[in-house]
VMD Tcl script that draws the C-alpha trace (Angstrom):
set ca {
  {-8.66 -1.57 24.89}
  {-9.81 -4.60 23.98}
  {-9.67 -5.54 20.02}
  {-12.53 -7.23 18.48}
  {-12.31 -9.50 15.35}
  {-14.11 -6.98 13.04}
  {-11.73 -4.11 13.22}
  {-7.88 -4.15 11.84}
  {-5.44 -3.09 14.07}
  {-3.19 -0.16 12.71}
  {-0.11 -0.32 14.28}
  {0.41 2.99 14.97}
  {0.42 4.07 18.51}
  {-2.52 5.21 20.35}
  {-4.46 5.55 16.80}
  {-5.84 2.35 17.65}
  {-7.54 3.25 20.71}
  {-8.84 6.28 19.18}
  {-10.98 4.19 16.99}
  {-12.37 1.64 18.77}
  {-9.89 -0.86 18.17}
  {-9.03 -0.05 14.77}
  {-10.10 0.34 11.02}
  {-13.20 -1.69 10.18}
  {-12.46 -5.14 8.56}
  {-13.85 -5.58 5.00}
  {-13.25 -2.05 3.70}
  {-11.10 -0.21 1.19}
  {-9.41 3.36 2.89}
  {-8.58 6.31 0.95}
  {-5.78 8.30 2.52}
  {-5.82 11.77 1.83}
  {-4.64 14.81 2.56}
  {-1.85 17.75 1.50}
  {2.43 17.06 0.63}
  {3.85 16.57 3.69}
  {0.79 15.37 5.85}
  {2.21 12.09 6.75}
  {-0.20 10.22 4.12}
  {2.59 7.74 2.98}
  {4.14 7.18 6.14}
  {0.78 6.33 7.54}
  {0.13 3.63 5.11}
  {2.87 2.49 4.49}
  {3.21 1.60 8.55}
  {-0.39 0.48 8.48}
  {0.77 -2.01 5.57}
  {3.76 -2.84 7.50}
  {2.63 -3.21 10.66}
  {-0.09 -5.59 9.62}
  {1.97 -7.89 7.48}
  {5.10 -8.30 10.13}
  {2.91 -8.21 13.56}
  {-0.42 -9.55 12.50}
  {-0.08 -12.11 9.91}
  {-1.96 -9.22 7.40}
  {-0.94 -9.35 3.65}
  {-1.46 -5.91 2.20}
  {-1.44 -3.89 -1.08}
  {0.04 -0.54 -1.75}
  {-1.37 1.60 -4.77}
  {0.50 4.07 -5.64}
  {-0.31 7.24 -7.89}
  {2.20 9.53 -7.75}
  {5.89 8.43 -5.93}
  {7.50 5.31 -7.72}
  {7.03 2.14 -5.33}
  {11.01 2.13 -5.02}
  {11.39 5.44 -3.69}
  {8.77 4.79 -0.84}
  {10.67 1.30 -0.11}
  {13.84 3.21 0.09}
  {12.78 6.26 1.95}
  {11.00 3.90 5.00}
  {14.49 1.99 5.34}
  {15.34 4.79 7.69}
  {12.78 2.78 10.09}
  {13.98 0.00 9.84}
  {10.56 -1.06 7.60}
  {11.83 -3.81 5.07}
  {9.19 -3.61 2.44}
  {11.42 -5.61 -0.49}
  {11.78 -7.77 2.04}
  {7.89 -8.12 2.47}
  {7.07 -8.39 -1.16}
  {9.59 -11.45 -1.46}
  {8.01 -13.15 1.30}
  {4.30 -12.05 -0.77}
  {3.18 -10.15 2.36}
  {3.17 -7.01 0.20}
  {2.74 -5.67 -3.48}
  {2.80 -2.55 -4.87}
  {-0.01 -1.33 -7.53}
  {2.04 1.42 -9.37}
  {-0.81 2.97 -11.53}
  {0.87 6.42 -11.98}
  {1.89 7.97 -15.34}
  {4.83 6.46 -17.69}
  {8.09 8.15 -15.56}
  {11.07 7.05 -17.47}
  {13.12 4.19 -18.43}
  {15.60 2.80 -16.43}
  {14.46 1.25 -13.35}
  {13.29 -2.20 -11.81}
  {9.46 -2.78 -12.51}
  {6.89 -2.84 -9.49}
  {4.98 -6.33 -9.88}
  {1.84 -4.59 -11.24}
  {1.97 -1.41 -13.21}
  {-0.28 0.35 -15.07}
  {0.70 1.83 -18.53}
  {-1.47 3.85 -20.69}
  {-1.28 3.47 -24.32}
  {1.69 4.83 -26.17}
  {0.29 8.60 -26.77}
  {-2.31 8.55 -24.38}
  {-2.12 9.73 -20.52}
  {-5.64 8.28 -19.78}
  {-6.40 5.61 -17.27}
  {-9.50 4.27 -16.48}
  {-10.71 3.38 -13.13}
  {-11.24 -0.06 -14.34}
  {-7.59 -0.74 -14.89}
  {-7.11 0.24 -11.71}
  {-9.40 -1.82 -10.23}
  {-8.26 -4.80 -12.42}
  {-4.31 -4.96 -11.31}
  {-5.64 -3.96 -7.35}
  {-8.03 -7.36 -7.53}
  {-4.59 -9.08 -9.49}
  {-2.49 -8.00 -6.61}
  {-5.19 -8.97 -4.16}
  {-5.37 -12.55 -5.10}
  {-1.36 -12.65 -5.80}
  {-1.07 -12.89 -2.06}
  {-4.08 -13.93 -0.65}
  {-4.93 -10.41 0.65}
}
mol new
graphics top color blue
foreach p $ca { graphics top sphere $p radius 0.5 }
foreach p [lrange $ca 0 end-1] q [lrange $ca 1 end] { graphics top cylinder $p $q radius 0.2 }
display resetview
């Protein structure tokens, strides 16, 4: 297969082939799908795959599990990822709900006013373009 300079790579075995090379450069992906479908472990090996073996920096936006929880549950790979955001090849955009007190904060998190569960899409947006030129991504 040979890999043209449009399309990013993904890292994960024959995936890459499948698709011509891989993802088309220049786009945003959506990965969706039901619990237990593999969505997180696909990104987040996209993500890590692309910032340790191709010089990639990457952002992770997360709506549901806390950006901790996925950093400790890929350890069991071997997949560094605190080790990737210290070396700003990686950030996490945590723009879920309030969860609780008591743990580290993600570089950029989104927080709704006090009383209010509403986000808009524009906040979103916002902290992804912060992250995005954080590390050059």
């Amino acid at each position: 297969m040979v890999f043209t300079e449009n399309r990013v790579r993904t890292g994960i075995l024959g995936l890459d082939e499948l698709i011509e090379g891989g993802l088309p450069r220049g786009f945003c992906y959506t990965v969706m799908g039901g619990p237990g479908s593999g969505k997180t472990l696909f990104g987040v090996q996209f993500l890590y795959t692309g910032a340790t073996l191709y010089g990639e920096n990457g952002i992770y936006v997360t709506l549901e599990e806390p950006p901790y929880s996925i950093a400790n549950n890929v350890r069991r790979f071997g997949w560094d990822l605190y080790k990737l955001e210290a070396a700003r090849k990686l950030v996490f955009v945590d723009a879920s709900p309030i969860r609780g007190l008591g743990r580290a904060a993600p570089l950029y998190t989104l927080r709704a006013p006090i009383g209010s569960n509403e986000f808009s899409i524009d906040d979103i947006i916002g902290l992804i373009g912060e992250a995005k030129r954080s590390i050059d991504a």
